[in-house]
C-alpha positions in Angstrom: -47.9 -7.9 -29.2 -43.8 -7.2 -29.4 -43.3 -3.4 -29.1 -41.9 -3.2 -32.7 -39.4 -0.1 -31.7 -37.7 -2.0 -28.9 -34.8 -4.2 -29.3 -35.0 -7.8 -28.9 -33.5 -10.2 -25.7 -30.6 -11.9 -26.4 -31.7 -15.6 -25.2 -28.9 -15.3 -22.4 -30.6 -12.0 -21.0 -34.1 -14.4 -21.0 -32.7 -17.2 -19.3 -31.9 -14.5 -16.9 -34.7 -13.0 -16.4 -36.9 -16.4 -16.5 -34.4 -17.4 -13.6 -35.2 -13.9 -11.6 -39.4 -14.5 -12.3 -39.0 -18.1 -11.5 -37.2 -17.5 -8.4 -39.2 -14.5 -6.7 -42.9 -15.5 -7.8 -45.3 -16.5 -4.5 -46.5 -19.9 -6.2 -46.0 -20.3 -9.7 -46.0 -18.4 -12.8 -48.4 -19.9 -15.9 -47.3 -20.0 -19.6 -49.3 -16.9 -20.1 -47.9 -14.9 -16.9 -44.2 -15.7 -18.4 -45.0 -14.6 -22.1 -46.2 -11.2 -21.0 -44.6 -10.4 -17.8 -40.6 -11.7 -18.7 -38.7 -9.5 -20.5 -37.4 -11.2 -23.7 -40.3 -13.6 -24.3 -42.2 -10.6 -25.8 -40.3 -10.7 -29.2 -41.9 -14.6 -30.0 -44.1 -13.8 -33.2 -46.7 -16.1 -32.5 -47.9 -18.4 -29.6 -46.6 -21.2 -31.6 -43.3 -20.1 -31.1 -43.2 -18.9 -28.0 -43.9 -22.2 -26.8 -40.8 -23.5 -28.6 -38.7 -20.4 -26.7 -40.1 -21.3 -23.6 -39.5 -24.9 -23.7 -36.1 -24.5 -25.1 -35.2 -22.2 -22.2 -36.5 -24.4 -19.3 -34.3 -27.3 -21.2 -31.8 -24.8 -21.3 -31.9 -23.9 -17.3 -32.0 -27.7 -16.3 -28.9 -28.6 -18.4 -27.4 -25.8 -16.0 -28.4 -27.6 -13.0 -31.7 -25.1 -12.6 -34.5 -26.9 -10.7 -37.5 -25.9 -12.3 -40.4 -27.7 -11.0 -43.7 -27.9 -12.8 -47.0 -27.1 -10.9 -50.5 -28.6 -11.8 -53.0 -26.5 -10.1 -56.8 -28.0 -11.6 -55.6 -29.8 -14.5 -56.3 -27.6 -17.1 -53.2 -26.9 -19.0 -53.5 -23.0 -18.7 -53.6 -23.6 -15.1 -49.7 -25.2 -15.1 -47.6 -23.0 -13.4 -43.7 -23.3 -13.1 -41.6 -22.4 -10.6 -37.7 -22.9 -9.3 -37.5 -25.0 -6.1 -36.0 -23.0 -3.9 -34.7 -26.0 -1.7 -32.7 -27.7 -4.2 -31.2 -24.1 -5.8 -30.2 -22.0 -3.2 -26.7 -22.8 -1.8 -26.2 -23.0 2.0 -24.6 -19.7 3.7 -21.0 -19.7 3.2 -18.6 -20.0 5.9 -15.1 -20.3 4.8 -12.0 -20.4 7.0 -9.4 -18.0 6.2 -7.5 -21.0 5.7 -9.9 -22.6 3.1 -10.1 -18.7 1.4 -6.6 -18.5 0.8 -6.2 -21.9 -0.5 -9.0 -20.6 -2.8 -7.1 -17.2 -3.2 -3.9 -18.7 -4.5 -5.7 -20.5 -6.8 -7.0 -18.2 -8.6 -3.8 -16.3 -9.1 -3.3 -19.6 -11.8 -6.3 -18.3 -13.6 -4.9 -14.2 -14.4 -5.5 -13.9 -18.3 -7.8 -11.8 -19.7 -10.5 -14.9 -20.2 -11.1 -15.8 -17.0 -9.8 -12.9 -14.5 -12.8 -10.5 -14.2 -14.6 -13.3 -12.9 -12.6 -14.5 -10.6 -12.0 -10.9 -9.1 -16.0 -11.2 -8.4 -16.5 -14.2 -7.1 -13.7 -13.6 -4.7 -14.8 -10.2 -3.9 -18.5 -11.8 -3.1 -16.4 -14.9 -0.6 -14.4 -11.7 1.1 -17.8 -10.0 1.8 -19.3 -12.9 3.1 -16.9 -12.7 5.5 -13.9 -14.9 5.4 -11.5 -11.9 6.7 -8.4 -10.5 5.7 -6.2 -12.9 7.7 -6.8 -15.3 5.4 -3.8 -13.8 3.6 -2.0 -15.1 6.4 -2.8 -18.6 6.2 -0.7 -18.6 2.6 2.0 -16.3 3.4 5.0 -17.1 1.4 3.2 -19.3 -1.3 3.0 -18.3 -4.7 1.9 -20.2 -7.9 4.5 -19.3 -10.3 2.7 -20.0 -13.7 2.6 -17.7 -16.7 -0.7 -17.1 -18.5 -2.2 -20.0 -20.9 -2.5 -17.3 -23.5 -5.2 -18.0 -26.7 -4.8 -21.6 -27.1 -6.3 -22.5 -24.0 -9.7 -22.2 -24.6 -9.9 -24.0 -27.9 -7.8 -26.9 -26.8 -10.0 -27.6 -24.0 -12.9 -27.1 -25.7 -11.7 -29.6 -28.0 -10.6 -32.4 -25.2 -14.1 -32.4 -24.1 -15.5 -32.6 -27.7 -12.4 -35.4 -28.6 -11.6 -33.4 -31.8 -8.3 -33.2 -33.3 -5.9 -30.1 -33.8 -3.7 -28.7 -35.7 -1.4 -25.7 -34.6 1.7 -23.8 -36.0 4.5 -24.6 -32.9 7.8 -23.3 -32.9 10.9 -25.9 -30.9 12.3 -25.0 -28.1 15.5 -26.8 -29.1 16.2 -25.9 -32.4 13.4 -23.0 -33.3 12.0 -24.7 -36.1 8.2 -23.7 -36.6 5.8 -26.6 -38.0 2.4 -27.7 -38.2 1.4 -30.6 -35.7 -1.6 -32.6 -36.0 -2.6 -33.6 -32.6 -5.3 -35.8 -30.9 -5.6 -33.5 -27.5 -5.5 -35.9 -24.1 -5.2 -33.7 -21.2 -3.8 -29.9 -20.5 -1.3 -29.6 -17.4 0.3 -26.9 -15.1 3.7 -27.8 -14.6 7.0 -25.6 -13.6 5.8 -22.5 -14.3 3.8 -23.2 -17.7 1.1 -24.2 -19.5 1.4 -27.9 -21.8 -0.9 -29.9 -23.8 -0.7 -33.6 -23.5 -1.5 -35.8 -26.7 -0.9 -38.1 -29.2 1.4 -36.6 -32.5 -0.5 -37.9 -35.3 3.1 -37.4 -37.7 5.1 -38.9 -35.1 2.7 -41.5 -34.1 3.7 -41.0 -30.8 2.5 -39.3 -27.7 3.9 -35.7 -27.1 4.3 -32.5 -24.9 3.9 -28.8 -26.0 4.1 -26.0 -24.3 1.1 -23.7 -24.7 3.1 -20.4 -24.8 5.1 -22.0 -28.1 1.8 -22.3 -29.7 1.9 -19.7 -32.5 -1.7 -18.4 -34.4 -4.8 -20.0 -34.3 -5.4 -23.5 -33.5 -7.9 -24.9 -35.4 -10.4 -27.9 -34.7 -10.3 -30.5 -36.9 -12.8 -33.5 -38.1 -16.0 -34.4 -36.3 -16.3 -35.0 -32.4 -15.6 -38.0 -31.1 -12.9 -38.9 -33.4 -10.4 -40.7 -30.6 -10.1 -41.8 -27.5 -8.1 -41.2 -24.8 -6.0 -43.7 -22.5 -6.7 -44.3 -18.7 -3.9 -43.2 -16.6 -2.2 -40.9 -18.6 1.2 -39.8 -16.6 2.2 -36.2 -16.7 5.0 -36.2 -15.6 6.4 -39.4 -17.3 5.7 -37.4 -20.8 7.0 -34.2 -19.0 9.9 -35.7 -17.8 12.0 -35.5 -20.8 11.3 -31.2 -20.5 12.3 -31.4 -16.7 15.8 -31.5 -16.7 17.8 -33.4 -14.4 16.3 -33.0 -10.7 19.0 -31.3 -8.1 18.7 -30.8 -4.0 19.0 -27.9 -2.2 20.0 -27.5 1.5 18.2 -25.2 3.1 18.4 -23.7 6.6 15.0 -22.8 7.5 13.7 -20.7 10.7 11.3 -22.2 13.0 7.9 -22.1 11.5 8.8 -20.4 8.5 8.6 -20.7 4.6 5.9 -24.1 5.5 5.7 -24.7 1.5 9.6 -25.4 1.1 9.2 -27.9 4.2 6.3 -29.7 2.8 8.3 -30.3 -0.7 11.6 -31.3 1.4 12.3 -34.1 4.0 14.2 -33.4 6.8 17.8 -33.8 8.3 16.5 -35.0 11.5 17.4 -38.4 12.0 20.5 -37.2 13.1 23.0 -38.5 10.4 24.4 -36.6 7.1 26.2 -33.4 7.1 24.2 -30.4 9.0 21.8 -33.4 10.5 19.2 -32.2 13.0 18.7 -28.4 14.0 21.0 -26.1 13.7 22.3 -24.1 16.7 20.6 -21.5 15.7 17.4 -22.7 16.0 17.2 -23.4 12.0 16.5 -27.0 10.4 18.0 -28.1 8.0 15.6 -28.8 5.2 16.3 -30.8 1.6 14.2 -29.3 -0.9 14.3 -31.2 -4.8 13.7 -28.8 -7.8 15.0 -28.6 -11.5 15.0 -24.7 -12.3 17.4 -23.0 -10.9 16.7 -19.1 -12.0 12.6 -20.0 -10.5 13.8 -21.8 -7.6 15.9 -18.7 -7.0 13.1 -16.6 -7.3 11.1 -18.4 -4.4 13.7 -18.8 -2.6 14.6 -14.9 -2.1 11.2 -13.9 -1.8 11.4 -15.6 1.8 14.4 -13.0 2.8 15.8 -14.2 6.5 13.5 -17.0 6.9 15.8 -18.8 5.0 19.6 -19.4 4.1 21.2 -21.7 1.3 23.1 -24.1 2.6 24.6 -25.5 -0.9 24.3 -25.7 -3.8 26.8 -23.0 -4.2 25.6 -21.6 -7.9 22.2 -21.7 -6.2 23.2 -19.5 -3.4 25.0 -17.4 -5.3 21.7 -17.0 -7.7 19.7 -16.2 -4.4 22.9 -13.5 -3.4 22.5 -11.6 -6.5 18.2 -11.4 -5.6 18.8 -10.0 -2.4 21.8 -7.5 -3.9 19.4 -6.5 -6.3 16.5 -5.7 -3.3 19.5 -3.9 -1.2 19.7 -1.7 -3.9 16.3 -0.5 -4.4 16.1 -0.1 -0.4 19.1 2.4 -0.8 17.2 3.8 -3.4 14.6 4.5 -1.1 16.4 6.0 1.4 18.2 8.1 -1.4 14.7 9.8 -2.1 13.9 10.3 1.6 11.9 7.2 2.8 12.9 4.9 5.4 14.0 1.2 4.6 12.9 -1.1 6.9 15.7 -2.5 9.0 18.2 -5.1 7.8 17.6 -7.9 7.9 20.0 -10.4 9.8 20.5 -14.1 10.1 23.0 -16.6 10.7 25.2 -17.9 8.2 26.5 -21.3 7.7 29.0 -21.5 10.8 26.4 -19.8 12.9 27.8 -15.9 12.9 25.7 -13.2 12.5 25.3 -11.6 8.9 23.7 -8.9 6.4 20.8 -10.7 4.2 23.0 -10.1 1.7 26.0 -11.9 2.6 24.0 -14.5 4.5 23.7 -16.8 1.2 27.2 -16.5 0.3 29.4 -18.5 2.9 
C-alpha cells in the first residue's frame, strides 16, 4: 500500500527511475518487482491502475527511443519480466577530435538563452571530460557566431511548426515602427546575420513574409487546430530574406598566412594574378575578397582578428575597423595606467608594405 504521508512521483521522476531499474536489473524485472521496488509506481491506488501507469510509461520510454524488451520466462503472465536491451541503448564510447568538439563548441554559443543554456553547459562539460582536450579551442580560433538570443517566441513558434498551427503576434516594423497584429501560417525559423526570423505565409497580406524574432512583442498565441496548412517544398531563405539584406558589398582584405581561415573560406582569392593587389602580397599577405552586407558587424569580426589582418578598401569599412582597434589601444593604456603590463603592439604592414601601429595599419 502507498505510504499515505509521502509525496507522490511526478511521472517524469518514474520514467526515470523505471529507466535506472530497467537498466541495472540482472535479467528482468516482473510487473510485481516494478510496482513495489520503483519509486513512483507506489502511489497507483489499485492494481487496476497501476497496470495503466505502467503501460503508459513503457509507451512513454519507446516513443523516446528506449528499448525495452519483454521477457517470457514459463508462460505464465506473472512470470513476464521486462528489461532495457542494453545493446541497442547504450551509445558507443565517445571519441571526439578537438576539431569535431569545437565545431560542436561554437555551436552551442547559437543556443545562449535562458531555455536551452544550462543544458548545453552539461552536455559539453560531459564531451570535455570524456576527453576531447582543451586544444579543441584551437581548432576554432577566430570564429564566432554572432547571433543574438531568440528570446520568448522561440519556443512557441516552433512548437507550432511542428504541430502546423497558426499564429498570431503583436510585431512592431522596423521601417516605420508601427505595431500590429499578424496572423501567420509558421513555415520555417532561420539564423541569419546576426538574428533570429520566422518564415511564413501572412494570412492579411496573403503573401509569404519575414519577421524578425526580436520585433516580436508579448505573447504569441497558437491559433486553430493542428494540421491546419501545409507547407511548400523548397522554401528559400534567403530569397524571402533578401529584401532585409541590404545591398551586398566586397571587402579587400590582406590576410597573413594561415590566419583568420573563416574570412578565406567566405572569400575567393586574388590569385590568378590579374586585378589590383592580384596574388600575394610582398609581405607574405593574400589578398582575400570577402562579400558581406553589415558593415558595423563585419567591423566587429573584422577587429577581433587584430594583425592577422588589414583592410585593404572599402575605405568607410577601414575606417570602422580603425575606430575598433582605437577603442582597444585605449583600454591597453588603461591598463598600463593602473600598473599592468599591455602586451606588445602589435605591428603589420600597411597597404604599400611599411611597417605600422595596429592602429594606423587600417587607415592608409
Amino acid at each position: 500500500m502507498p505510504d499515505q504521508t509521502s509525496q507522490p512521483v511526478n511521472p517524469a521522476t518514474r520514467l526515470l527511475n523505471l529507466v535506472i531499474a530497467l537498466v541495472n536489473t540482472s535479467v528482468s524485472m516482473t510487473k510485481q518487482q516494478i510496482r513495489t521496488s520503483v519509486a513512483g509506481y507506489a502511489d497507483a491506488p489499485s492494481p487496476e491502475a497501476f497496470e495503466r501507469m505502467f503501460e503508459r510509461d513503457k509507451d512513454s520510454l519507446r516513443d523516446l527511443g528506449i528499448p525495452i524488451v519483454t521477457v517470457d520466462a514459463g508462460g505464465h503472465s506473472d512470470d513476464v519480466g521486462y528489461r532495457i536491451d542494453q545493446d541497442a541503448y547504450a551509445l558507443p564510447a565517445v571519441d571526439l577530435t578537438p576539431a569535431e568538439f569545437g565545431v560542436l563548441s561554437l555551436a552551442a554559443q547559437f543556443w545562449q538563452d535562458k531555455t536551452l543554456r544550462t543544458d548545453i553547459s552539461r552536455a559539453l562539460t560531459k564531451l570535455r571530460a570524456a576527453g576531447a582536450g582543451e586544444i579543441a579551442n584551437d581548432a576554432v580560433a577566430g570564429l564566432a557566431p554572432r547571433v543574438r538570443a531568440v528570446g520568448d517566441a522561440y519556443g512557441p513558434l516552433l512548437d507550432a511548426i511542428e504541430a502546423l498551427r497558426v499564429v498570431s503576434f503583436t510585431y512592431r516594423a522596423a521601417s516605420t515602427g508601427e505595431v500590429r497584429t499578424r496572423t501567420v501560417e509558421p513555415w520555417r525559423i532561420a539564423a541569419r546575420r546576426g538574428g533570429w526570423y520566422l518564415l511564413g505565409f501572412d494570412r492579411e497580406r496573403q503573401a509569404p513574409r519575414a519577421y524578425r524574432l526580436s520585433r516580436i512583442e508579448g505573447r504569441v498565441r497558437l491559433l486553430g487546430r493542428a494540421g491546419a496548412f501545409s507547407i511548400p517544398e523548397g522554401v528559400d531563405v534567403d530569397a524571402l530574406l533578401g529584401a532585409r539584406a541590404g545591398r551586398e558589398l566586397e571587402a579587400r582584405l590582406a590576410i597573413g598566412p594561415e590566419r583568420a581561415e573563416a574570412l578565406r573560406a567566405r572569400g575567393r582569392s586574388d590569385g590568378d594574378g590579374t586585378g589590383e593587389g592580384a596574388g600575394p602580397r610582398r609581405d607574405g599577405r593574400d589578398v582575400v575578397h570577402v562579400p558581406y552586407t553589415n558593415a558595423h558587424t563585419f567591423a566587429d569580426e573584422i577587429a577581433g582578428y587584430g594583425d592577422a589582418v588589414v583592410v585593404l578598401s572599402p575605405p568607410e569599412l577601414r575606417d570602422a575597423v580603425v575606430r575598433r582597434l582605437r577603442a582597444a589601444a585605449r583600454l591597453g593604456s588603461a591598463d598600463l595606467a593602473t600598473g599592468l603590463t599591455p602586451s606588445p603592439t602589435d605591428r603589420s604592414l600597411d597597404r604599400d608594405g611599411t611597417s605600422t601601429t595596429t592602429t594606423e595599419e587600417q587607415r592608409g
